[in-house]
C-alpha positions, 0 to 999 in steps of 0.5 A, a space after each residue: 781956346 785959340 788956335 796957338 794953344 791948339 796948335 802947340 797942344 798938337 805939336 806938343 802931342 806928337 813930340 810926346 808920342 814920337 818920344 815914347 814909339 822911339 826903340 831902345 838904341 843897339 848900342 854895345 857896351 859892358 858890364 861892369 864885370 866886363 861882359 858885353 852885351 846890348 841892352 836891347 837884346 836882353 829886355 827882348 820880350 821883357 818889361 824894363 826900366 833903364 835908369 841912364 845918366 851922362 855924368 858923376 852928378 847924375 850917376 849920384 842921383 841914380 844912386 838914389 833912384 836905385 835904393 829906392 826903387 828896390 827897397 819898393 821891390 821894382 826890380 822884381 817887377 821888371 828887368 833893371 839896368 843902370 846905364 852910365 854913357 861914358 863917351 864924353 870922358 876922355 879915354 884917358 880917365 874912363 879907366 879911373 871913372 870905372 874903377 870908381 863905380 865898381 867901388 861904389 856898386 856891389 859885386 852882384 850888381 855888376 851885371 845890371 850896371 852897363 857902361 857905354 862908350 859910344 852912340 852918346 847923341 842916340 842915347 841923349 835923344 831917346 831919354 829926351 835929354 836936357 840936362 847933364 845932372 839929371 838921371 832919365 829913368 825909361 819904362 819900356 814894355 815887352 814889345 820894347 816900347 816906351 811907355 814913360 821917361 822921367 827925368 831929374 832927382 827922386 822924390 817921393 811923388 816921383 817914386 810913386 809915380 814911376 812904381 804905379 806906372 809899373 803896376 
């Protein structure tokens, strides 16, 4: 082993694990029903996974990351929350932007699919973002921690994956 593949293994280490000790953002935001709320209160002391998205493509993938998770019955497994950040849509059209997802989500879902409007740049560093199109799936434990991420569109290995992590 050289002392490059060394170093980069570290290096690559300690971003992972800088990644992973991060703490869920106290980011206020809404339900769809319109209730506000911050998601960092409400998975206090509870295991969650949060399915975030930055954008309509990545919101039609979570669509799917969503079916599947609870056809698997994770939502019983763990508190669920999709979270769509809406802060770089102009003000403008957030308004037509949400009366689209409430069309596209069932009524008693509308308490675990939360809208944020500000604080963009925390949530793209705390899912590790680096692409607008993809969901970022994040476990966290009950002392609020983050166990994994995941990025990008379900597949079946992925699915599996992320089901025996919460095991």
């Amino acid at each position: 082993m050289t002392i490059l593949n060394l170093v980069s293994g570290v290096v690559a280490t300690l971003v992972l694990g800088a990644s992973l000790a991060a703490q869920v953002p106290r980011t206020e935001g809404k339900t769809l029903s319109q209730n506000p709320l911050v998601i960092a209160d409400l998975i206090k002391g509870k295991p969650a996974l949060l399915i975030v998205t930055f954008s309509k493509n990545a919101g039609e993938n979570a669509k799917e990351w969503t079916k599947a998770l609870q056809a698997k019955g994770i939502n019983n497994r763990c508190v669920f929350y999709q979270v769509a950040e809406l802060e770089d849509v102009p003000r403008f059209f957030r308004r037509l932007v949400i009366a689209a997802m409430r069309k596209g989500v069932p009524a008693e879902k509308y308490e675990t699919f939360v809208i944020l409007i500000t604080e963009t740049q925390v949530w793209k560093k705390f899912v590790g973002f680096n692409n607008e199109q993809d969901p970022y799936l994040v476990l966290i434990d009950a002392s609020g921690a983050v166990q994994y991420k995941l990025s990008g569109e379900m597949t079946d290995e992925r699915l599996k994956e992320i089901a025996e992590k919460l095991r």
